[in-house]
C-alpha positions as CSV (number, residue, x, y, z in Angstrom):
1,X,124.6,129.7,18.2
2,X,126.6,132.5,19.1
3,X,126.1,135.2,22.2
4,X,127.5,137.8,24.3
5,X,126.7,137.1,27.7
6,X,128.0,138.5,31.1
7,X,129.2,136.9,33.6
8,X,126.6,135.7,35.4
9,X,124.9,134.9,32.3
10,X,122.6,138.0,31.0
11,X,121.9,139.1,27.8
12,X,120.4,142.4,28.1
13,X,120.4,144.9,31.3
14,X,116.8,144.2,31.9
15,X,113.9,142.6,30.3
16,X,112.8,144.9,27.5
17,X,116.3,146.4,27.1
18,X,118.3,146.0,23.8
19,X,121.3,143.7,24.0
20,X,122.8,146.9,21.8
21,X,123.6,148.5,25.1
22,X,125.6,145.7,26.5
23,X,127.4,144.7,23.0
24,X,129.0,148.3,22.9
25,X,131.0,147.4,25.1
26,X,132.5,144.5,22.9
27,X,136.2,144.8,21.8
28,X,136.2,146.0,18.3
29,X,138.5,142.8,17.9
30,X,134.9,140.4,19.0
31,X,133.2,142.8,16.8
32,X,135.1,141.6,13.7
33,X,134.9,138.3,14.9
34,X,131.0,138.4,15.3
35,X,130.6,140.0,11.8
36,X,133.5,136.9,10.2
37,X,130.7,134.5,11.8
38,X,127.8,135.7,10.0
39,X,130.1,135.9,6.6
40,X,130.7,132.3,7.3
41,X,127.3,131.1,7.0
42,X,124.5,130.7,4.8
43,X,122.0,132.5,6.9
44,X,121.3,134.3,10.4
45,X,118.0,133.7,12.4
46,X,117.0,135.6,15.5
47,X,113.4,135.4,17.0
48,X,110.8,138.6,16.2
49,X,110.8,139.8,19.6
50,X,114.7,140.3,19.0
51,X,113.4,142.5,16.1
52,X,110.9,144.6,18.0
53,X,113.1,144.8,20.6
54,X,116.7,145.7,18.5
55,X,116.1,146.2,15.6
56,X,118.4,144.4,14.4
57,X,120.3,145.1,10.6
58,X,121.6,141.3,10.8
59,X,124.3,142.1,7.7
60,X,127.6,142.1,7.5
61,X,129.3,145.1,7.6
62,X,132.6,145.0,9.4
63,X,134.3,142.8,7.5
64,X,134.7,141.9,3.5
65,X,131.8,139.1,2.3
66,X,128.0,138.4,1.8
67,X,125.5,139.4,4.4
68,X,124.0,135.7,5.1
69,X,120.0,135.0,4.4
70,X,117.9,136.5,7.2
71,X,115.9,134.1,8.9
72,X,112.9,135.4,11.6
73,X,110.2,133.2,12.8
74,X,107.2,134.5,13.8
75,X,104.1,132.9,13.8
76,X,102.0,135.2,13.7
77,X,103.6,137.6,11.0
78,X,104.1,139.8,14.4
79,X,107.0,141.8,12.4
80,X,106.7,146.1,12.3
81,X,106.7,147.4,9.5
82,X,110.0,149.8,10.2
83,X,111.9,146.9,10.8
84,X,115.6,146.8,9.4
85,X,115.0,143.0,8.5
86,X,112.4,144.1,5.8
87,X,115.0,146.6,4.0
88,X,116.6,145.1,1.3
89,X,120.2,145.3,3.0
90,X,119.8,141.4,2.5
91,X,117.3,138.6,1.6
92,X,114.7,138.0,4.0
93,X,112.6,134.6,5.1
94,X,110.1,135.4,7.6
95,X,108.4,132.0,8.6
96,X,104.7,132.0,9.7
97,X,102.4,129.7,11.0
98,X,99.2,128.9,8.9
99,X,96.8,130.8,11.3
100,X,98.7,134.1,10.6
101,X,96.5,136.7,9.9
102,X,96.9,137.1,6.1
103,X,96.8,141.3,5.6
104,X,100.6,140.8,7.7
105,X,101.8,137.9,5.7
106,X,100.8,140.5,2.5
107,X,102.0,143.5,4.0
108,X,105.4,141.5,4.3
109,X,105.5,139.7,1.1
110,X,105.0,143.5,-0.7
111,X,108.4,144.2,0.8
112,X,110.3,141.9,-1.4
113,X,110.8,139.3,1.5
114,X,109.9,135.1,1.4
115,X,107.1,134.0,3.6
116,X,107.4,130.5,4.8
117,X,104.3,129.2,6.1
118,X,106.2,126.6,8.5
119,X,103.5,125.2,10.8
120,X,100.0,125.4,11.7
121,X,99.2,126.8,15.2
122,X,102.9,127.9,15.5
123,X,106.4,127.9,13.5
124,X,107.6,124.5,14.0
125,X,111.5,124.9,14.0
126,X,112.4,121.2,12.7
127,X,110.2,121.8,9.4
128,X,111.6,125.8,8.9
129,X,115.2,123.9,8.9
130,X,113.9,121.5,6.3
131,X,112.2,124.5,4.5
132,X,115.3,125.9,5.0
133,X,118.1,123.0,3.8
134,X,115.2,122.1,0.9
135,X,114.4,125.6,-1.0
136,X,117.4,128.4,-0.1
137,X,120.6,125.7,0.2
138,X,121.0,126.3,4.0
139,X,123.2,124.4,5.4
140,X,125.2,126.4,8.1
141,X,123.1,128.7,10.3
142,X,124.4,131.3,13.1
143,X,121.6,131.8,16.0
144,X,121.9,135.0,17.7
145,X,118.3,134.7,19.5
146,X,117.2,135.2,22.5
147,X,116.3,132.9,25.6
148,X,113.0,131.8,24.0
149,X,113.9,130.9,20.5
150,X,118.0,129.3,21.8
151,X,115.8,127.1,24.3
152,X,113.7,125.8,21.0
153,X,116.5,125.6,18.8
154,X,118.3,123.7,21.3
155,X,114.7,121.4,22.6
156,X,114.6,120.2,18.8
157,X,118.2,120.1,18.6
158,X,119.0,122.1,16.2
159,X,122.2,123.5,17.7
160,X,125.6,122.0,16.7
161,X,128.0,124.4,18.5
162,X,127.5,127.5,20.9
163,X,130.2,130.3,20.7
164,X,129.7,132.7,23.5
165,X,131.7,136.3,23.8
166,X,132.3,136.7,28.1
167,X,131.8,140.7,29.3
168,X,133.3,141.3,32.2
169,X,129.6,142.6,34.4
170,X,127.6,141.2,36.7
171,X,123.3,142.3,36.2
172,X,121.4,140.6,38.1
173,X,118.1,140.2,38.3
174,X,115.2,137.4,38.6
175,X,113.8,138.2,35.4
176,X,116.7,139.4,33.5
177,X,116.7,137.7,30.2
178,X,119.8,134.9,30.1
179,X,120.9,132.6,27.3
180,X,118.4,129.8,27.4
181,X,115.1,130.5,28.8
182,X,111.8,128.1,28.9
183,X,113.8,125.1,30.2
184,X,112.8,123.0,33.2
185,X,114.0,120.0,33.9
186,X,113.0,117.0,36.6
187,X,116.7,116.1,37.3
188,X,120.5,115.9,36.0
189,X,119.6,113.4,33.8
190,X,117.8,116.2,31.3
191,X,120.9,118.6,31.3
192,X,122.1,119.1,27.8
193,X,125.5,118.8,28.2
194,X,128.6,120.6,26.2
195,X,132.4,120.1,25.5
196,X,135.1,123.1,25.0
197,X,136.3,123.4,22.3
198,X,138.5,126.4,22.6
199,X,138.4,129.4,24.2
200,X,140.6,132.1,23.7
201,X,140.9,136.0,24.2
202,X,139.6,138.4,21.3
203,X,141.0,142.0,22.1
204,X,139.9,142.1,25.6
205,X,137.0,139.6,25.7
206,X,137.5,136.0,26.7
207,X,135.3,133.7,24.1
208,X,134.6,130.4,24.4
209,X,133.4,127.2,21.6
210,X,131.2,124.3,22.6
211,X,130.2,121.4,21.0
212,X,126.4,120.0,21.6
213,X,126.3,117.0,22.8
214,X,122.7,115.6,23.2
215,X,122.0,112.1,25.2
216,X,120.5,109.6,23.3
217,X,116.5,109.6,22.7
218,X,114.7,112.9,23.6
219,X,112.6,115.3,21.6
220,X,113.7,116.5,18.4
221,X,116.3,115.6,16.1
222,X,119.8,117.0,14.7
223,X,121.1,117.3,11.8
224,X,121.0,121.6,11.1
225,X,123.7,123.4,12.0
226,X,123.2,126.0,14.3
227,X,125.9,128.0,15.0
């Protein structure tokens, strides 16, 4: 999983806003680095609200290598049709539940891109990964999602290591998308906890590596990397 984030732990300037307008502000050095990350691995995944709300390219194009498979689940097939993710910049799985209505999952497979049906009332993320690891060789992933599909990922632990990029701002506000969003917990007990790795500056931007480290029992299961 990889993220900027600002200091008090925002991903966008408001709900509804592109993180676009907060990542221009990344050093062109953290800009290499995030575009290195996504050469690394076998494929990228973000959630399709991320797509409606950035549309979002999700190639590499800063750096020399191959633009990793792009991965977008969406039960419903909820992708529009103008979306960057359907061009064929790279190849394209768009996993769908098996209630999805069938003139989107049609409309999408015209576009040249693979439709995994990966559930039945909604994607479930442990069988996509499967899907995933079985039919396209995935075996290192990089999450750039937002607080709704990093809390799943990380619920069905999924996530091996979280690399965040630090921007010096403070946002604010209740509602304000953050990393990980959906997760209540009773007490301490249910944290999911982390251990640094490294951190170190890129350009101007502090960035810091953590390893997962989920408590015995639990929801879920690990295995994919997330990264």
């Amino acid at each position: 999983m990889m993220s900027e984030i600002t200091v008090d732990g925002k991903l966008t300037l408001k709900k509804g806003a592109s993180s676009k307008i907060l990542m221009k502000y990344m050093d062109p050095a953290t800009e290499i680095l995030l575009h290195r990350t996504r050469a690394a691995c076998d494929a990228i995944m973000v959630g399709s609200n991320t797509i409606r709300i950035d549309n979002s390219f999700l190639t590499v194009r800063h750096v020399e290598g191959k633009s990793p498979l792009r991965v977008i689940p969406s039960s419903m097939a909820d992708i529009p049709p103008d979306a960057h993710v359907l061009e064929p910049g790279a190849p394209t799985v768009v996993a769908v539940c098996a209630r999805a209505p069938q003139e989107r999952v049609e409309a999408i497979r015209r576009r040249g891109v693979h439709v995994l049906v990966s559930g039945e009332e909604r994607v479930h993320l442990p069988l996509l990964m499967e899907q995933l690891y079985d039919q396209f060789s995935i075996r290192t992933m990089m999450i750039e999602g937002g607080p709704t599909l990093n809390w799943h990922m990380l619920h069905f632990r999924l996530v091996d290591e979280i690399r965040l990029i630090h921007l010096p701002f403070i946002v604010g506000g209740a509602d304000t998308p953050s990393l990980v969003g959906g997760m209540h917990i009773e007490d301490e007990s249910e944290m999911i906890r982390l251990t640094l790795k490294n951190h170190y500056l890129c350009g101007t931007n502090l960035v810091t590596e953590y390893q997962v480290c989920y408590s015995p029992g639990g929801d879920g299961h690990a295995g994919a990397s997330g990264r």
